[in-house]
C-alpha positions as CSV (number, residue, x, y, z in Angstrom):
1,X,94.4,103.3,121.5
2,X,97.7,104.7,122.4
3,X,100.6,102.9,121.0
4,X,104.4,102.8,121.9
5,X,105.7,101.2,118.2
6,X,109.4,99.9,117.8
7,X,111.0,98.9,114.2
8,X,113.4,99.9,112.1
9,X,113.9,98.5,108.5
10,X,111.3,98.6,105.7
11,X,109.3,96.1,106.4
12,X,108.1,98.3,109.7
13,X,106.3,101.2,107.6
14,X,103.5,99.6,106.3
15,X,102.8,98.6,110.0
16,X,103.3,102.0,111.4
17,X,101.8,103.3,108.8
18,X,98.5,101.3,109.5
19,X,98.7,102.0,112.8
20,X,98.9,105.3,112.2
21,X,95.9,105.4,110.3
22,X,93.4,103.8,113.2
23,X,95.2,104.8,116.3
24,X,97.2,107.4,118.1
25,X,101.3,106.4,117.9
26,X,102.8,108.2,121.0
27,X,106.5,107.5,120.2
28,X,108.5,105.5,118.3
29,X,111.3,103.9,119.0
30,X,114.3,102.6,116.4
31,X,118.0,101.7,116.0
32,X,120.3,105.5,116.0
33,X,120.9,106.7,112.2
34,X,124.0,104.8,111.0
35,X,127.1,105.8,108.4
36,X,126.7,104.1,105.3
37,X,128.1,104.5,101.8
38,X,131.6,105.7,100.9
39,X,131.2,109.3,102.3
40,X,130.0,107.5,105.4
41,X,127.0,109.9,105.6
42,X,124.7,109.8,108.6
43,X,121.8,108.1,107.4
44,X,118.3,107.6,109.2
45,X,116.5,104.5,109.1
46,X,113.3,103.9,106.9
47,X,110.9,104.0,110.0
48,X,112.6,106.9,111.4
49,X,112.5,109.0,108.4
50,X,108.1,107.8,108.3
51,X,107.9,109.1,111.6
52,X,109.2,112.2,111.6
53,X,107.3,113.1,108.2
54,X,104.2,112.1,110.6
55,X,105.4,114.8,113.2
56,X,106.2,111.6,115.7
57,X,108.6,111.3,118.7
58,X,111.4,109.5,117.9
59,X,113.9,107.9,120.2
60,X,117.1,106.1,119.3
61,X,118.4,104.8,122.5
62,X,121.9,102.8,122.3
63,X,119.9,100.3,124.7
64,X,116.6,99.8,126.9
65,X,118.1,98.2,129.9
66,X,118.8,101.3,132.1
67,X,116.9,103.0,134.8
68,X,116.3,105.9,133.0
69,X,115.4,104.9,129.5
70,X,112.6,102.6,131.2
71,X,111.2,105.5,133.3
72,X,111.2,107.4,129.8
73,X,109.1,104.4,128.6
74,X,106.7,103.6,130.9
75,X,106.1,107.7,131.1
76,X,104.4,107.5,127.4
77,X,101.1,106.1,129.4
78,X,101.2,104.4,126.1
79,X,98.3,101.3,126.4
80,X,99.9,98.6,124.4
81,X,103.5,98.3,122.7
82,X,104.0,96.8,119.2
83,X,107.6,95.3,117.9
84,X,108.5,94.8,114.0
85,X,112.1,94.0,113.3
86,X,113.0,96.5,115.8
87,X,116.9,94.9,116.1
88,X,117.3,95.5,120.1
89,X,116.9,93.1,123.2
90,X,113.4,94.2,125.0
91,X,114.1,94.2,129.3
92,X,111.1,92.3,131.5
93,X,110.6,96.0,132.5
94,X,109.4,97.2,128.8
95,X,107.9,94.0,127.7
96,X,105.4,94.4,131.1
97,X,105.1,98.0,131.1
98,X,101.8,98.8,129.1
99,X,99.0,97.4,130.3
100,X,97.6,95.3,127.4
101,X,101.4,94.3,126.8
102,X,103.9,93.9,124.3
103,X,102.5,92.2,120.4
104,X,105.0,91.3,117.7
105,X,104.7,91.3,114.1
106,X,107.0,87.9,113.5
107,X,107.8,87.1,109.7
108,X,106.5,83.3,110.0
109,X,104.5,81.2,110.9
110,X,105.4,79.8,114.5
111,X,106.7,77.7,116.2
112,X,109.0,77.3,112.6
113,X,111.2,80.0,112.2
114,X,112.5,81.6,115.2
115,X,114.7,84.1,114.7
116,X,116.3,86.9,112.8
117,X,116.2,85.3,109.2
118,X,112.7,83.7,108.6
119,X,112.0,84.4,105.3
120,X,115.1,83.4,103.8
121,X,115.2,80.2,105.6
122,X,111.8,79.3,104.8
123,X,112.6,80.0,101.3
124,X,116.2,78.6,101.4
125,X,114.3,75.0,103.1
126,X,111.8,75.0,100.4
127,X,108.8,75.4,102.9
128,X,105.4,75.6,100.5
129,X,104.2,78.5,102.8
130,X,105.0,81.0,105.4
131,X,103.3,83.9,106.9
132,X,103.1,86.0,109.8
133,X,102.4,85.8,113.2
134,X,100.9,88.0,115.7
135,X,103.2,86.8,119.3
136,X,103.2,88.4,122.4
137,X,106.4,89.5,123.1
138,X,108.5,87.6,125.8
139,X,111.8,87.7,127.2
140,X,112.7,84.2,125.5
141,X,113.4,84.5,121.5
142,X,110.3,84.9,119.8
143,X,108.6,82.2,122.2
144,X,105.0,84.4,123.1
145,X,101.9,83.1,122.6
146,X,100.2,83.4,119.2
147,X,97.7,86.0,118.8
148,X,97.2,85.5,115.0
149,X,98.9,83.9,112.0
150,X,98.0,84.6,108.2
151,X,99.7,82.3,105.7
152,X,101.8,83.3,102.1
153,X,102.4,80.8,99.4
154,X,106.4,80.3,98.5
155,X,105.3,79.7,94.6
156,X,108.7,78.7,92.3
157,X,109.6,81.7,91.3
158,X,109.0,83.9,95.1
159,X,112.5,86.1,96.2
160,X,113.4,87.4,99.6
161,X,112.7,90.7,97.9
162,X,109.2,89.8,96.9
163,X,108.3,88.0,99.9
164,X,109.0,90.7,101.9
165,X,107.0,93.0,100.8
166,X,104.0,90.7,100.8
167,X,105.0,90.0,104.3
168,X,105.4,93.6,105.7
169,X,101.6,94.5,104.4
170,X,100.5,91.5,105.6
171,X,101.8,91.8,109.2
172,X,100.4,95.5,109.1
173,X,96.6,94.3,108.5
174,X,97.2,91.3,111.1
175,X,98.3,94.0,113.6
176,X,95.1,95.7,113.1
177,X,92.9,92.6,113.1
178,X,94.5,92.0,116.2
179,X,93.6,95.3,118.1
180,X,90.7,95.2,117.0
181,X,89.9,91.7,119.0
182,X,92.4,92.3,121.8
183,X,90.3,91.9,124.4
184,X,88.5,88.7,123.0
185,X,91.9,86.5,121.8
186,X,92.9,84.1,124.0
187,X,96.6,83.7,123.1
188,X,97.6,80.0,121.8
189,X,100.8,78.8,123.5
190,X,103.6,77.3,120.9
191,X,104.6,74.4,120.5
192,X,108.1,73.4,122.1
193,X,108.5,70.1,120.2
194,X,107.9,72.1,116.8
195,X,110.6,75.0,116.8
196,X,112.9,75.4,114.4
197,X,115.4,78.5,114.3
198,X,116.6,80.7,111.5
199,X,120.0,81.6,112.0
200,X,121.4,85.3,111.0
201,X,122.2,85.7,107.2
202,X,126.4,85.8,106.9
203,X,128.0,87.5,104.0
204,X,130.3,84.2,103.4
205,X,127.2,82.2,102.6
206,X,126.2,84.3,99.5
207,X,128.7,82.6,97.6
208,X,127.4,79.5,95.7
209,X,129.0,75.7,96.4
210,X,128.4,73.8,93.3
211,X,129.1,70.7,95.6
212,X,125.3,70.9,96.5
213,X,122.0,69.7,94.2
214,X,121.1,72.1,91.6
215,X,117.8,72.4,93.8
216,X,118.9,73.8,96.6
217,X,121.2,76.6,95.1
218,X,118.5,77.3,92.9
219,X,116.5,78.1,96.3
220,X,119.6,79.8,97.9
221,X,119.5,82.3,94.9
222,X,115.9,83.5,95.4
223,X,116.2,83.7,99.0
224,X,119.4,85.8,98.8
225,X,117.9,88.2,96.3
226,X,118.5,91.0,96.2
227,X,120.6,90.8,99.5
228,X,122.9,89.6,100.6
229,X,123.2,87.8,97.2
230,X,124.4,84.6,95.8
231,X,127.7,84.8,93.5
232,X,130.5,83.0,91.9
233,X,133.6,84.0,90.7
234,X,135.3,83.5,87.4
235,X,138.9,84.9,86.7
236,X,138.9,86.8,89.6
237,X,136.1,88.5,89.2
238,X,132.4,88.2,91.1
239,X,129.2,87.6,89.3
240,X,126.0,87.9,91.8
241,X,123.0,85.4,90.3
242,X,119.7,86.9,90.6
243,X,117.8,84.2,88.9
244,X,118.5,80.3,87.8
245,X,116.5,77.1,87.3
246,X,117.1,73.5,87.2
247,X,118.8,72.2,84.1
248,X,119.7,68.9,83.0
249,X,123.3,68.5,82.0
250,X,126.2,66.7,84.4
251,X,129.6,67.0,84.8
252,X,132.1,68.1,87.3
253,X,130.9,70.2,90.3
254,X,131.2,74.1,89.3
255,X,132.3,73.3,86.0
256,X,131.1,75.6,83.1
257,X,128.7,73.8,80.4
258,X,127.9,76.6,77.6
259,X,125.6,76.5,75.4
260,X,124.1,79.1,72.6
261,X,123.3,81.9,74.4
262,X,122.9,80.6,77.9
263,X,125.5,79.7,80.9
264,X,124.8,76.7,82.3
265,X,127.1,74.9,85.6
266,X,127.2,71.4,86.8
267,X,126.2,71.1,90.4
268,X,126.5,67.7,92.8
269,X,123.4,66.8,91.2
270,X,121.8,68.3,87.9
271,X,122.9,71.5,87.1
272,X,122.1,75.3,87.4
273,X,121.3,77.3,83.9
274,X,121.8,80.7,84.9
275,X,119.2,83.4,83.9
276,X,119.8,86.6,85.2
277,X,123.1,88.2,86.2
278,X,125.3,91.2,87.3
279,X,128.8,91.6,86.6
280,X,130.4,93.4,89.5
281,X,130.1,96.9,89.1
282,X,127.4,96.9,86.4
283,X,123.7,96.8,86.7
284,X,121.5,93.5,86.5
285,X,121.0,92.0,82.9
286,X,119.3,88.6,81.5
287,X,122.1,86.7,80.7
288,X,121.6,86.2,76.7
289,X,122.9,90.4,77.4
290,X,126.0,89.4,79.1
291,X,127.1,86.8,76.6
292,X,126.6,89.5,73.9
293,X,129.6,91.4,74.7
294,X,131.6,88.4,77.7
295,X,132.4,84.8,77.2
296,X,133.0,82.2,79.8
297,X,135.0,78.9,78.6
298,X,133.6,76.0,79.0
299,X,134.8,73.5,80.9
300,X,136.5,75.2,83.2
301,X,135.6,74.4,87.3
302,X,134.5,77.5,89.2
């Protein structure tokens, strides 16, 4: 089968990478390198550096919605297109121009988590499960029919990080389950009454409100690491929280109960004992390390 693939962040290589394996990938298509870091060096993203190591066409168009760029498309002869976190609006004209259409690898299970954040929402909500779904791609957000879902287990102790990955392999075996049947799935419509959306991750919500139940930060913690990641600050300085559980222990909202060897902080209800850290500008560390060589005073209100 000839494929037209579109993605750009990590979680797109496993799925080109499968597809890679069992069909022929014509082009791909992904957001233009980017300066990052403080030399502000051009860097590539993850799925193009994959597919040019394959000896793959790449194209980085600025946008899809001229004339041109559409032509260029529809020119590939490509038989089917397939969309993981590719980061750019699709026009009717792409969606409709292979002939067994457009399938999306979509990180949950919908209609719940429309979006561009799914798995940290889902985490950040405390859903039990999540998993991915195989959509059709149409012009309205994430709104296709269902081709195929497989479902992940949020357990305690599951990170944005870790669910991730779990989700990028999974949506890459999907994918080729999917082709596989194409021409024997009847797509399942969603289900309007169902939808729930998953707003964008913002930077100014990585830092922790100790207004809120111990529970939920806890949550907000695992589905921020490792990024954006939750913080606090103390004396002007910020700490980013990889890891924390529910403790018992009450006092005022952000205020600082230390114990032996641990950091513990009220919350509006329970508290948070904090077990993994990093001190801006050092490397991660279980707390017991930090407190080694730093103290924070107890009772003082973050």
């Amino acid at each position: 089968m000839r494929i037209a693939f579109m993605g750009t962040p990590d979680f797109a290589v496993p799925v080109l990478e499968a597809l890679c394996e069992k069909h022929e990938v014509v082009c791909v298509y992904c957001q233009a390198p980017k300066e990052a870091g403080r030399g502000q060096k051009i860097v590539k993203s993850p799925v193009q550096f994959f597919a040019e190591s394959k000896g793959i066409e790449v194209r980085t168009p600025k946008s899809l919605r001229s004339a041109e760029e559409q032509e260029k498309f529809a020119a590939l002869k490509a038989d089917v297109s397939i969309v993981a976190a590719y980061g750019l609006i699709l026009p009717k004209a792409v969606i409709e121009a292979c002939p067994l259409g457009c399938l999306n690898v979509h990180g949950s299970l919908l209609p719940r988590w429309r979006g561009a954040a799914p798995l940290q929402r889902a985490i950040e909500a405390g859903d039990e499960k999540t998993g991915i779904t195989i959509m059709q791609v149409v012009e309205a957000l994430d709104a296709g029919a269902m081709y195929k879902k497989g479902e992940i287990t949020i357990d305690k102790d599951m990170t944005f990080g870790r669910l991730h990955d779990e989700m990028a392999q999974l949506g890459a075996a999907l994918m080729l389950e999917v082709l596989d049947e194409l021409q024997n799935i009847q797509p399942e419509p969603q289900d309007e009454a169902l939808v729930t959306y998953a707003a964008k991750v913002d930077k100014s919500e990585a830092k922790l409100d100790f207004n809120n139940p111990a529970e939920s930060l806890e949550r907000k913690i695992r589905a921020f690491n490792p990024y954006p990641g939750a913080y606090f600050e103390y004396e002007n300085e910020r700490f980013k929280v990889l890891r924390a559980e529910v403790a018992a222990g009450q006092g005022r909202p952000g205020e600082i109960l230390c114990g032996q060897g641990n950091l513990i902080i009220s919350c509006g209800e329970k508290a948070l004992q904090i077990l993994e850290i990093q001190r801006q500008g050092k490397k991660a560390m279980p707390i017991a390390d930090l407190l080694r060589g730093f103290s924070f005073k107890s009772g003082t209100v973050l």
